[in-house]
Structure formats: C-alpha cells, structure tokens
C-alpha positions in Angstrom: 39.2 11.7 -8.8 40.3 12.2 -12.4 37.3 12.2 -13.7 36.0 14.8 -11.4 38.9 17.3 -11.9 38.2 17.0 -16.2 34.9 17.6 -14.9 35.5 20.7 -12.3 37.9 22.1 -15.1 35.2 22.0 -17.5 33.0 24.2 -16.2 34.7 26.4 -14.0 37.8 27.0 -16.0 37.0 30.2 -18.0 38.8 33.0 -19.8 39.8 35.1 -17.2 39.3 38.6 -17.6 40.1 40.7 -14.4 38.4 42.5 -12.5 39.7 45.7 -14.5 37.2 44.1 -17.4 34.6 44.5 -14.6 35.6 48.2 -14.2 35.5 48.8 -18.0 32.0 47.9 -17.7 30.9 49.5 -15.2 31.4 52.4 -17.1 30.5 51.0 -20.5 27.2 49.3 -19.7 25.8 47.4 -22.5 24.1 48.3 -25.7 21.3 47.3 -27.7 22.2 45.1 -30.1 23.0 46.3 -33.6 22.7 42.9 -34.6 20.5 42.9 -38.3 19.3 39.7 -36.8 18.0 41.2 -33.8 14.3 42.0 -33.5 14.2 46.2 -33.1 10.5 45.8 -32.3 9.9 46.0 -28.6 9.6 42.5 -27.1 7.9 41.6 -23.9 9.4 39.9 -20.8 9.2 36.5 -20.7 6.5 35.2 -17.9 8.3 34.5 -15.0 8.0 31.0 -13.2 9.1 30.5 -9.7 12.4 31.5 -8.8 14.2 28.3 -9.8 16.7 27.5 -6.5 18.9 24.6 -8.4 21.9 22.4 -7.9 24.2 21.4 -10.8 24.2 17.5 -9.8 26.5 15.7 -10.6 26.4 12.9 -13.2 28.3 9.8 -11.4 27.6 6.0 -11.5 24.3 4.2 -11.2 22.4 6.0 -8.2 19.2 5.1 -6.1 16.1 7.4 -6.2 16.9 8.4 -2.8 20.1 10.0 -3.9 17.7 13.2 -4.4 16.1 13.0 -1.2 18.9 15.2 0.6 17.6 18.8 -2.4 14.3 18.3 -0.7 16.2 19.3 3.0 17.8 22.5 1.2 14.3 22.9 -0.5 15.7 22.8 -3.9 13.0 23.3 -6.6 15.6 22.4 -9.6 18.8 20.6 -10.9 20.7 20.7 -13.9 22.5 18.1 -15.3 25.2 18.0 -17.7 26.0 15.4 -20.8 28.8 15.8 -22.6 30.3 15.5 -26.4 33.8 15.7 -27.0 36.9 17.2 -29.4 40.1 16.5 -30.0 41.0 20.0 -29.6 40.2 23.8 -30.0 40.0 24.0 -33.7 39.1 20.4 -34.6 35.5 20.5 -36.0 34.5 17.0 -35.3 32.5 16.4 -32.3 32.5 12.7 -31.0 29.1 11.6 -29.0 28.9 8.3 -27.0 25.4 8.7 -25.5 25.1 5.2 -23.8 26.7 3.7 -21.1 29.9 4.2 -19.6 32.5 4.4 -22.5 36.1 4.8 -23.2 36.4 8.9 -22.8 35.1 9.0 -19.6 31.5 9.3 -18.8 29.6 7.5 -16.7 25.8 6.1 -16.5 24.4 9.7 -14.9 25.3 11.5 -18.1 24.0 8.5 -20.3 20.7 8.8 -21.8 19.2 6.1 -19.6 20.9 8.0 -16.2 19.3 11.1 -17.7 16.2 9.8 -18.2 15.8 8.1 -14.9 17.0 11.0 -12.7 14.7 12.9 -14.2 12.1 10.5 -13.4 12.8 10.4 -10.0 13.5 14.5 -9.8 9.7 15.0 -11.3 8.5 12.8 -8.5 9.7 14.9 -5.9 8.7 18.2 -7.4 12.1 19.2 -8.6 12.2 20.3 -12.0 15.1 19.6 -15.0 17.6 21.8 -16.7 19.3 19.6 -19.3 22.8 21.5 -20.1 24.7 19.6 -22.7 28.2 20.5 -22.5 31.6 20.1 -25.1 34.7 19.2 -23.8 38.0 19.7 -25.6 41.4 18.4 -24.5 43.5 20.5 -22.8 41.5 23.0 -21.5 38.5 25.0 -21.8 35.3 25.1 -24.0 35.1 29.2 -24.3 38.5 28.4 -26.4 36.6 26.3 -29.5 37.2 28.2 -32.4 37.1 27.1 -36.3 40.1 28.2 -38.7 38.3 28.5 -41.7 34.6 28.4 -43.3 34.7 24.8 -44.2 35.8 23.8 -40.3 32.9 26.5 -39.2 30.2 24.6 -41.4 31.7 21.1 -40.0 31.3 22.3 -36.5 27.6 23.3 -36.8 26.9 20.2 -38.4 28.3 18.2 -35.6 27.1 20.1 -33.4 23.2 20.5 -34.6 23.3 16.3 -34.1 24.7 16.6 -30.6 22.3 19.6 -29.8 18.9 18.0 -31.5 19.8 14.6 -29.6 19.5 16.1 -26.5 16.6 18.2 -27.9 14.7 14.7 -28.3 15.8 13.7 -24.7 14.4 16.6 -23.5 11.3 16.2 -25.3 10.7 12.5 -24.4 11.8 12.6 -20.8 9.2 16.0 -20.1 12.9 18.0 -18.9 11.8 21.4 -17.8 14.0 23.4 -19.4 17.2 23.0 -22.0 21.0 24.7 -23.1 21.6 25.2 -26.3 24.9 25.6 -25.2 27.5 26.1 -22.3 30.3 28.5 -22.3 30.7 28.6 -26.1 32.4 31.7 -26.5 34.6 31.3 -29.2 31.7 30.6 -31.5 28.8 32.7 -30.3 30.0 35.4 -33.0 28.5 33.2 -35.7 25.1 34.3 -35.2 23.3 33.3 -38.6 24.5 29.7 -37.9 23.7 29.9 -34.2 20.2 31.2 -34.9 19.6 28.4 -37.2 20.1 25.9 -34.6 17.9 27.6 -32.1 15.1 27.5 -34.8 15.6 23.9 -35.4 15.5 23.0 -31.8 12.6 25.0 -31.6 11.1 22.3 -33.7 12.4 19.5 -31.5 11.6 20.7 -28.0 8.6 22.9 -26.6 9.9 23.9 -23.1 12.3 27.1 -22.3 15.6 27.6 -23.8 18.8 29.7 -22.6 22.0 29.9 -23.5 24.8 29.6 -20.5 27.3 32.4 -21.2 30.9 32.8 -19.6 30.4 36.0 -17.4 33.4 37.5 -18.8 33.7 36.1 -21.9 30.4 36.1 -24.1 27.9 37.7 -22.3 27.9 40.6 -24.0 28.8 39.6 -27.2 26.1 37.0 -27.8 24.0 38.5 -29.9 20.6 35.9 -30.0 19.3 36.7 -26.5 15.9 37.5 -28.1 15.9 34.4 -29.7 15.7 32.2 -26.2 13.5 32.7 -23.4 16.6 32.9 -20.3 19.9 34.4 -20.5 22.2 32.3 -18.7 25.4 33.7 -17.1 27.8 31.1 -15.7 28.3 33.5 -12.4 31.9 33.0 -11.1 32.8 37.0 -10.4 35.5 38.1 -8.3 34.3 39.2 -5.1 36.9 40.0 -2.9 40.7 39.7 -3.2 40.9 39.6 0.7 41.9 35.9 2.3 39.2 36.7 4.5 36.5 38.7 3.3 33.7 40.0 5.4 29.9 39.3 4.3 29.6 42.9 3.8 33.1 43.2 1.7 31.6 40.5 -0.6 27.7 41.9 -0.8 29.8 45.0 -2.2 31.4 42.7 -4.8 28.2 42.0 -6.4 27.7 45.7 -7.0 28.7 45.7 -9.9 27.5 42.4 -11.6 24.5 42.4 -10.6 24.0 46.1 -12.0 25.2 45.2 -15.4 23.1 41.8 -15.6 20.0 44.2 -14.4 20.6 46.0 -17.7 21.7 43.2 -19.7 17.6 41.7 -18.2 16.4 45.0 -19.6 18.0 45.5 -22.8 16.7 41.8 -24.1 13.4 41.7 -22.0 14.3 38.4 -20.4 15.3 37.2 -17.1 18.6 36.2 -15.7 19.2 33.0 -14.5 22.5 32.0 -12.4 23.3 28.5 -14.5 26.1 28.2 -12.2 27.4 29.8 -9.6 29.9 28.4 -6.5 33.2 28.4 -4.4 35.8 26.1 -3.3 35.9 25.7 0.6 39.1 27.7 0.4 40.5 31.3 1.6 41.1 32.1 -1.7 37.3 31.5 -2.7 36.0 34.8 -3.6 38.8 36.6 -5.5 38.8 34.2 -8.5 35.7 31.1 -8.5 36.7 30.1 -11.6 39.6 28.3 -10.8 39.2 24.8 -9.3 42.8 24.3 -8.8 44.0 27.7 -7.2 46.2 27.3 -4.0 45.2 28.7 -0.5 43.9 27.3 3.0 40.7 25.2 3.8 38.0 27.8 4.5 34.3 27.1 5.7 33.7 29.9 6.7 34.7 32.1 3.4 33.0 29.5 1.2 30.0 29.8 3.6 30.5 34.4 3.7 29.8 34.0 -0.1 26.8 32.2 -0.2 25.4 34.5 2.4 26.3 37.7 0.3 24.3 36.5 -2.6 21.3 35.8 -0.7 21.7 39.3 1.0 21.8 41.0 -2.9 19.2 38.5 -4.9 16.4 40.5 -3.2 17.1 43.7 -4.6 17.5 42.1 -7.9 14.7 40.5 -9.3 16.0 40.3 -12.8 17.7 37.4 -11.6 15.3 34.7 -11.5 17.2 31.1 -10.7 20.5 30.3 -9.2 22.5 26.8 -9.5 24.5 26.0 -7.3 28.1 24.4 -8.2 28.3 21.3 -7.2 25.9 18.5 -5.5 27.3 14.7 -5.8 25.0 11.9 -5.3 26.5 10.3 -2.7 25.8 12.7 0.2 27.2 11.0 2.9 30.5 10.4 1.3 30.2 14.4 -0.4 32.5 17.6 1.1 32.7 17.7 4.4 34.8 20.0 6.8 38.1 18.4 5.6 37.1 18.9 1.8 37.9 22.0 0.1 36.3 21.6 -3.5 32.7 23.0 -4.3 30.1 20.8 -2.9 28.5 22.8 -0.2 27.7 19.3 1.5 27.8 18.6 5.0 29.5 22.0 5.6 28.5 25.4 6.8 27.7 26.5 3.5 24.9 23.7 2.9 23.0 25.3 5.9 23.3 29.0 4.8 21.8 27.5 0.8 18.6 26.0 2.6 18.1 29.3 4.7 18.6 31.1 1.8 16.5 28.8 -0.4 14.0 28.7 2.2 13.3 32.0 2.4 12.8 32.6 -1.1 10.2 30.0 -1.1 8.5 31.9 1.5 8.4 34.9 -0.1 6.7 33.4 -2.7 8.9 34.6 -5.9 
C-alpha cells in the first residue's frame, strides 16, 4: 500500500493553481510562441490515428497475459505504462536508474525492462497499443518541483537525464512500443528549451514512433515552449470541475468549458492534437473540485466519480482536438482492484468502469 501511495502521489500530486488561474485564462488565451527556437513557418497537423481510449496500468509484480483481458471488455485500444528514475531531492542533479528487477527503492517487475517488454508483448497481441511514459520521482514530493540551482547542476541534470530518456528510447525501439514521453510533469525544467530540444533531437535518432511531452495542466502547459518539436501535446488533465460535494452531470460538463476551450487553441496554435495522458477521480464526494489530490478527505462516492466520467464523454465530441484519453488508474489484478468499498482511482468493478466502456464504445463506433 506504500508503494501505491509514492506512486498515486507521483502522478497526481501537482502544483496547484486554482481555479482563479483557470479564470486568468480564460481571458488570456494563449499565444504563439516567441520562442527563437520555434518554427514561424506554418506547420501542418499531425495525421491523426484513431482516437486512442487508454488506461494508465499499473506496473505491479509478475502478471499473467490474461491480466489484460479485462481492457478488451471496456474496449480499450491503449495503455500507458510508467518506469521510473529517481532523485534525492528537488535540486539534486543526479538521477539514479535501476532498470532490472525489483530493487531497493521500490519498483517492481512491471516497471522493469523485462515487465515492460513482456506487457507489451502481450498488449500487441490483443490489439492494444503502448505509450511508454518514463517518469522521475523525487523524495518528498512532486516531479513539477525539479529545479537546478545553478548552470553546472542544469548541465548535470540533462546529462543524467539524456541516459534515462535514450534507455527508454532503446526500449521503445526494441519492444515495437507505439508511442513514447520524453517526459512527465517536468515543469520546473521545461524553461530550458535549448537543452530540452537537444534531447528531443537525440531521441529522434533512437526511436521512430510518436513523441509527446505530458504537461501539468496548470503548471507547464503553456509555458513549454517545444510543442512543434513532438508530434502530441500531452496534458496531464486533472481540472477542477465542480466545488459542489455532489455535482450534477450537467454542473460538471460546464466545468470543462473552459479547459477544453483553451486546449482547442493551444491544438491550433502548435498544429498538433491533444491527447489526455492522464485523466481520473478518486471514488470520493470531493472528486471533482480538486483530482489532483490523492489524499484529500471526503465521503466514498460512486456515483460522483462515475458523474465525471460521464461529463467528459458528453464534451469529447465537440472537441476533436482532443484525440486520446488515459484513464488514471487500471491495476492488474482485477478481481482484487476498487470495488464499491474502495475510494482511490481505479474505475474497477464500480459504476464508473461501466460508464468508460459505454463511453469507449461509442467512440469506437463512430469511428474517430
């Protein structure tokens, strides 16, 4: 259970700007970049694939093949999985990388390279494509916080982490993975865009399939500055919806107003489609008004986890910039996963699983 809450805090646990930031925006909408990196020449939309309907599976201890049978039910086309690298802290620049078994800071044989490898296997035989999203972890807290104090800690940092990226460039490569992060929820570095746009290049070299960075929604989003340089722009989706303990479908459909609007322009400024790298809700009345933390108090809710599932499938429609959604989280181990007593993520074996397939099944229908 410790291992799961490092894990749940990793991805979930952002920098939390209100929903006044959302305002701001609202009113500001994004500009073209001014970067003098950025391509000024007009740049055509990248090709769209089917809409990718994903799961961010969990990487746990050695699984069977059948573990995946349950996406085929919700008629998931995708999963994501997520190794990890490690720091001591926010400004230490060394990154450590265990990318074997099981080992002494935590991981286990799903996030090895032979758990990869073999889920991936066994996804590809079922028609479910890969997203490989590495992912740094740093003690105490959260990822979007990594920040270098000086130049020499800066060119430390890339160094470390152009070894952890291009090993899981390779992976990708050799395993036939679908699609790769260059990053997840790096906010504190995504300002250093010469050094960032070196490493894209070099991975370019290592790996042929699509790449996309997998921005904070209210951290980096707008201030990464290298959208042209990848073929998705990721948005790790936890918005507020609703500050009511029991929101109505229709109270949360208006919550995604706004965000939706401003990743439509964000899709048009860079040419490039949007794709929901994560995006989920704790079984809990206190689910919509703030996704991002997977600690928050309130009471076990189905049916508000299971309202804002529903919402988003009402809005994707009249949003095709968005072209993928993962869903936060899917353990292995269905039968033992969520559950009407549970009130983490997992969707499983709760309301919520049933109103994903309906919603995944009717994209798949409409044939986008």
């Amino acid at each position: 259970m410790a291992a799961l809450a490092v894990t749940l805090a990793s991805a979930v646990a952002g920098a939390i700007l209100m929903p006044q930031e959302m305002e701001r925006r609202a009113k500001a909408p994004p500009e073209p970049s001014h970067s003098p990196f950025h391509r000024r020449a007009p740049v055509a939309a990248t090709p769209h694939a089917p809409f990718l309907r994903g799961v961010c599976w969990e990487g746990a201890g050695e699984i069977d093949s059948t573990d995946l049978d349950p996406l085929l039910r919700i008629r998931a086309n995708w999963i994501s999985q997520t190794p990890f690298g490690w720091q001591r802290d926010f400004h230490a620049p060394e990154i450590r990388v265990a990318y074997g078994r099981p080992h002494r800071w935590g991981s286990y044989w799903g996030e090895s390279d032979d758990g990869i490898a073999e889920t991936t296997h066994w996804a590809h035989t079922r028609g479910i494509k890969v997203l490989l999203k590495p992912h740094i972890w740093t003690r105490g807290g959260w990822s979007g916080s990594i920040a270098m104090k000086n130049d020499q800690d800066w060119a430390t940092w890339f160094s470390d982490y152009r070894d952890f990226i291009l090993h899981y460039a390779d992976l990708a490569e050799r395993t036939g993975a679908d699609a790769l992060a260059i990053g997840t929820e790096l906010g504190g570095t995504t300002t250093r865009e010469r050094e960032w746009r070196a490493v894209i290049a070099e991975i370019r070299r290592h790996y042929r399939g699509p790449l996309v960075y997998c921005a904070n929604w209210a951290e980096d989003l707008h201030q990464t500055e290298f959208w042209d340089a990848l073929d998705w722009i990721g948005v790790q989706a936890y918005y507020p919806l609703s500050k009511d303990r029991a929101p109505t479908t229709e109270q949360l459909v208006r919550g995604w107003s706004g965000p939706l609007s401003d990743l439509d322009q964000l899709s048009k400024i860079w040419a490039k489609p949007v794709v929901l790298t994560e995006v989920g809700y704790r079984s809990m009345d206190t689910a919509a008004s703030k996704p991002w933390e997977w600690d928050s108090p309130g009471n076990l809710s189905m049916e508000t986890q299971a309202r804002c599932y529903e919402a988003l499938f009402q809005v994707l429609p009249e949003h095709p910039s968005v072209h993928g959604v993962f869903i936060w989280k899917w353990h292995p181990d269905y039968a033992r996963a969520g559950g009407v007593l549970d009130t983490e993520y997992s969707p499983q074996r709760k309301p919520a699983e049933q109103v994903i397939a309906k919603g995944y099944a009717t994209i798949e229908q409409r044939g986008l």
